[in-house]
N, C-alpha and C positions, 0 to 999 in steps of 0.2 A: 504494500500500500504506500507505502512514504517513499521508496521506487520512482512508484505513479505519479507520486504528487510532485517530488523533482523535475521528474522527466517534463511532467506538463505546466511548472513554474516555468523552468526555462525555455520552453518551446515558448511561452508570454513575454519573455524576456527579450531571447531573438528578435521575435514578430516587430518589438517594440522598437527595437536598434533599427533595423530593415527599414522600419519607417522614416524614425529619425533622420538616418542616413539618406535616405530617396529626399527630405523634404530639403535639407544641406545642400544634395546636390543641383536639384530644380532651383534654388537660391543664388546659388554659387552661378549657375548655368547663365539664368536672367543677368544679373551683376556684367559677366563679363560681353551680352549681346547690349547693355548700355554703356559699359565703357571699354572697347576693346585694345586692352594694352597686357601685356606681357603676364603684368603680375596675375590679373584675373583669369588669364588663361590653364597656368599651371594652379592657381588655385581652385576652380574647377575640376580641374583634371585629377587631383589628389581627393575631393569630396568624388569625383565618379568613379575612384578605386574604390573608396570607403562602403560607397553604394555596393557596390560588385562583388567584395565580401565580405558584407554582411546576410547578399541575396544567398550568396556562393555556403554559406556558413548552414543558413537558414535549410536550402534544397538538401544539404549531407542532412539532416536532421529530421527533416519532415515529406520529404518524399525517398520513399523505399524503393522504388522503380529503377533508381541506378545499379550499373552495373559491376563490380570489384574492382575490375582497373579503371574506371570512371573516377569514381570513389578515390581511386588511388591519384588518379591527376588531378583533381581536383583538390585534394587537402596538401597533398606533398607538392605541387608546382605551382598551381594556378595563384591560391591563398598568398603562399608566401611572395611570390614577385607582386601579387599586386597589393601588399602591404609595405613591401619595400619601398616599391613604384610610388605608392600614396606620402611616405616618410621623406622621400625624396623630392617630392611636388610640393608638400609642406616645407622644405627650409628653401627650394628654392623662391617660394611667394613670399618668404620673410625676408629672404637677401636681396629680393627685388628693389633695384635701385638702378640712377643713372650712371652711379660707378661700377656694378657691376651685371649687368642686364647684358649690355655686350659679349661679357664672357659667358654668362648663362646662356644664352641662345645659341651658341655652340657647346658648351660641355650636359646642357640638360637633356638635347636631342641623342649625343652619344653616349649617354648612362642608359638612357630607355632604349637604346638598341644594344648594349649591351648586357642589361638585364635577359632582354629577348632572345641573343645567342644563347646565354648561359643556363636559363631555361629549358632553350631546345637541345641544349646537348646535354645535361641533366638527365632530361625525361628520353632522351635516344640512346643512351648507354643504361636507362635503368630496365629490370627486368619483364614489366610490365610493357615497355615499346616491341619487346621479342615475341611477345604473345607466352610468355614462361614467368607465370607468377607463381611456380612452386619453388620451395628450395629444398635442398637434403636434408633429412631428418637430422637435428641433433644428438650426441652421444647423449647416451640413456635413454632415448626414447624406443623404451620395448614395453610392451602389455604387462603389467605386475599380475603375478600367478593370485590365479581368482580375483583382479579386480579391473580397472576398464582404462582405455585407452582413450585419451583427445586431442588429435592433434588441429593446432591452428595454423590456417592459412589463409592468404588471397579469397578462398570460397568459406570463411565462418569456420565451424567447429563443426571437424570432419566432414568438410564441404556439404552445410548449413545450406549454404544458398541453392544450388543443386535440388534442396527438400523444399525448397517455398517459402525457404527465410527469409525475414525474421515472421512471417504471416504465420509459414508452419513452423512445428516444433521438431527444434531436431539439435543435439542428438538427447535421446531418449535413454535415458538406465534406468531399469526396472530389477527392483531385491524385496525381497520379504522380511517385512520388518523384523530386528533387532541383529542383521547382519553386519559385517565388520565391511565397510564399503573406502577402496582402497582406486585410486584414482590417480595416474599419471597425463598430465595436461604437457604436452610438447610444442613451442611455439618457433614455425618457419617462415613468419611472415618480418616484414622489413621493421615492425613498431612492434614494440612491447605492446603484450594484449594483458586482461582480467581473468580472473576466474574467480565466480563465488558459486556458494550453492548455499539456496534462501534454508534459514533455520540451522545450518550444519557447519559451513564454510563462510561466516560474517561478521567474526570476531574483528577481522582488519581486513580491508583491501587486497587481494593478491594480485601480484603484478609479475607477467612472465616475459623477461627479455626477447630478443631476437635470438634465433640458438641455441636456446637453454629451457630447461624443462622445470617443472613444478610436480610435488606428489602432494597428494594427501589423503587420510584417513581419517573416517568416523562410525561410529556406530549409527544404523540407522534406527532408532530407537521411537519414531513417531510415527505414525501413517497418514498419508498425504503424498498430494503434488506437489513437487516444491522446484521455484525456476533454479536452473543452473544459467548464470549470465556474466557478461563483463562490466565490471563495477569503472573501470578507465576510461578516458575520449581515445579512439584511433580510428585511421580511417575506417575501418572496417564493422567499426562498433556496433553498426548495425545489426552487419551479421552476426554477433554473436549474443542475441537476448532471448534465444527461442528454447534453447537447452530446458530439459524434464527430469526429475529426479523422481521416480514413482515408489513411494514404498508400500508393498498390501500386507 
């Protein structure tokens, strides 16, 4: 429940920024078609980054329709150059002067085309451009004798998305209560991902590198459905909130 009520605070919170930022930049926009000179130009241009990820922020969050590597160019590339882009539009509107306006109108033009190289050869050597969003299992990650295996990737928790996530639920472990339930979570994707399991595993946060595996063990001592999800932001956060823990 308090999950739910996070999740749909800040999805309020977003919506809010979204706005903000769109009414800044229609502001900013107007400003510079009545007085068209330099400094209102890059200061619009830094409020219509601002706009574009908050919108960009808002779609990872509330629409599930994207695809993994979508997902993935969007949080890892898109975000950050256009936060850069905006950080950089902002000092140049502040340094906007007749002493150095001259020099800004050459060095502004080749920052924003070099951000844009750097982008594109970024996201063309990363793995996702190859169409190979897996990586090689980490050491340790093997099935613990009678308990269950999860590994994270590009596709959710054990290719989540594959099953209809985060809509459907997946992955599913079913035990008959008061069993000793023994869980190796192995993560191959490029960000550290979560793992909890609601009632059992929520004492603290767990957080699984790139790499590197997490175990854990509990008694399943209640009966119920209880989520197993990712308690972290990554891109893929999505995918991994559909997980089931069933004990009868």
């Amino acid at each position: 429940m308090l999950i739910a009520l996070a999740a749909y605070f800040g999805d309020i919170v977003q919506v809010a920024f979204a706005a903000i930022a769109t009414a800044l930049m229609v502001v900013s926009i107007n400003a510079y078609r009545r007085r068209s000179e330099g400094r209102y130009l890059v200061l619009a241009l830094a409020f219509i980054c601002l706009c574009a990820v908050s919108v960009s922020t808002l779609s990872l969050e509330l629409y599930v329709g994207l695809g993994p590597a979508t997902v993935q160019l969007v949080e890892l590339y898109l975000i950050p150059c256009l936060e850069l882009l905006m950080v950089v539009s902002f000092l140049a509107s502040l340094l906007w002067s007749s002493r150095f306006k001259r020099y800004l109108r050459i060095v502004f033009p080749v920052i924003v085309v070099a951000l844009g190289l750097v982008a594109a050869a970024a996201y063309a050597s990363s793995p996702a451009a190859g169409g190979s969003l897996q990586s090689a299992l980490p050491a340790g990650c093997t099935r613990p004798a009678d308990g269950f295996l999860i590994i994270a990737s590009s596709l959710g928790y054990n290719d989540s998305v594959t099953h209809g996530a985060p809509a459907g639920n997946w992955p599913i472990i079913e035990v008959p209560r008061g069993s000793n339930v023994t869980i190796t979570v192995c993560n191959t994707y490029q960000q550290s991902v979560g793992f909890q399991v609601a009632n059992y595993v929520e004492g603290k946060i767990e957080s699984v590198p790139p790499g590197k595996t997490l175990t854990v063990s509990f008694i399943a001592d209640e009966k119920g459905t209880f989520a197993i999800y990712c308690a972290i932001f990554c891109a893929i956060h999505l995918y991994l909130q559909g997980g089931e823990l069933r004990v009868t």
